[in-house]
N, C-alpha and C positions, 0 to 999 in steps of 0.2 A: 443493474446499473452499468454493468461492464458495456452492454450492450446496447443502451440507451442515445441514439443520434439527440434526443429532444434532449437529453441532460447532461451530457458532454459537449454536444455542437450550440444547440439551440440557444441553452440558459449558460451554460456554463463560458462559451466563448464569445458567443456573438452579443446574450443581454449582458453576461456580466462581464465581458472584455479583459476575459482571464487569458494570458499569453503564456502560460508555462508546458509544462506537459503533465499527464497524466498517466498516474500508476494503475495496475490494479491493486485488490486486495489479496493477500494471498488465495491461490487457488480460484480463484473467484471468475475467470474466465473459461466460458465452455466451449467456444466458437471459435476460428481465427477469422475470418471474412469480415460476421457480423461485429465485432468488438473493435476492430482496426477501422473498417470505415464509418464505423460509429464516430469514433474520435479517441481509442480509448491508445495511448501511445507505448505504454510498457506493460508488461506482463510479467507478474513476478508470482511465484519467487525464480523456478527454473526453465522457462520458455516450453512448456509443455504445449503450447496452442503457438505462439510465439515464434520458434524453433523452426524445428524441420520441416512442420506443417505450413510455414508462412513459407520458407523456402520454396515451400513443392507449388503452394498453390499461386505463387509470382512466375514460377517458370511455365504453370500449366495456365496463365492467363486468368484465374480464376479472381483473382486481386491485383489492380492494377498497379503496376511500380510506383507510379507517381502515390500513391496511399502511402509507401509504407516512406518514400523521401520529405512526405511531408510530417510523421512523425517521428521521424530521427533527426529532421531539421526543427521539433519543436523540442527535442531534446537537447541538442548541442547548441541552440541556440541559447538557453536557459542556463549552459554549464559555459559555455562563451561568458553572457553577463556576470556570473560569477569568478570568473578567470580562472576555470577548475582546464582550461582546455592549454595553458598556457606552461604549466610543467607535469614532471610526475608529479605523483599525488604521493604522499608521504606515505614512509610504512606504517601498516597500523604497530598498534604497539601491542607487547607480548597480555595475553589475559590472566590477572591473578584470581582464579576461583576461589582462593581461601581469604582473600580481601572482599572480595564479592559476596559471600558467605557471610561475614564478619558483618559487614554494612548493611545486608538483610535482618541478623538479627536483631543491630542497633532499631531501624526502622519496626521493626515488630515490637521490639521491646515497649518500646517510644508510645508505640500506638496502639497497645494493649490496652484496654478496660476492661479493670475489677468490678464486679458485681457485687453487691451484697442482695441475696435472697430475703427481703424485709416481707413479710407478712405471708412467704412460702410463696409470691407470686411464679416462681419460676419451678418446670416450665412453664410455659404459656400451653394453655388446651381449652379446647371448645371452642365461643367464638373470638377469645381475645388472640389464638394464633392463627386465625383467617387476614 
């Protein structure tokens, strides 16, 4: 899908009049050429096709400038609307893993189901674990 002009350009902007930009999925880009003029605007998580590769092939003519202004301008356009362009962006704030920890096993606790083994059905074999 990174790579899809018909479902990034086709459906996704032009029938469905979607104005923002586009991630990939982690790792999920193999191409830089085919995925940038597709429509596909970021590349996550660390600019492996992105990167140095987009650098090289804008100098070596291989992608044309104008591609890669029109997805930085549907980036900043989107963090514009937002007013993310208008100061710094606050420091994230420090991570407690042992509150994190804590609030997983609330959540597991929470969401734990007892079984009772009523008539030996468990496990399940033959065709009732199909």
């Amino acid at each position: 899908a990174a790579e899809s002009a018909d479902l990034l350009t086709a459906v996704l902007r032009e029938r469905w009049g979607f104005d923002g930009w586009v991630m990939s999925d982690w790792d999920a880009v193999h191409t830089t050429a085919g995925a940038l003029t597709a429509g596909l605007d970021m590349e996550m998580p660390a600019g492996a096709r992105y990167g140095a590769p987009l650098r090289e092939a804008v100098r070596d003519g291989r992608i044309p400038e104008a591609a890669v202004d029109r997805a930085v301008r549907r980036v900043l356009s989107v963090r514009d609307r937002l007013g993310l362009l208008d100061e710094a962006p606050a420091p994230r704030p420090e991570r407690d893993a042992a509150s994190g920890a804590r609030l997983a096993l609330r959540v597991a606790t929470a969401g734990a189901t007892l079984l009772r083994n009523e008539g030996a059905a468990l496990p399940l074999t033959g065709a009732a674990a199909r």
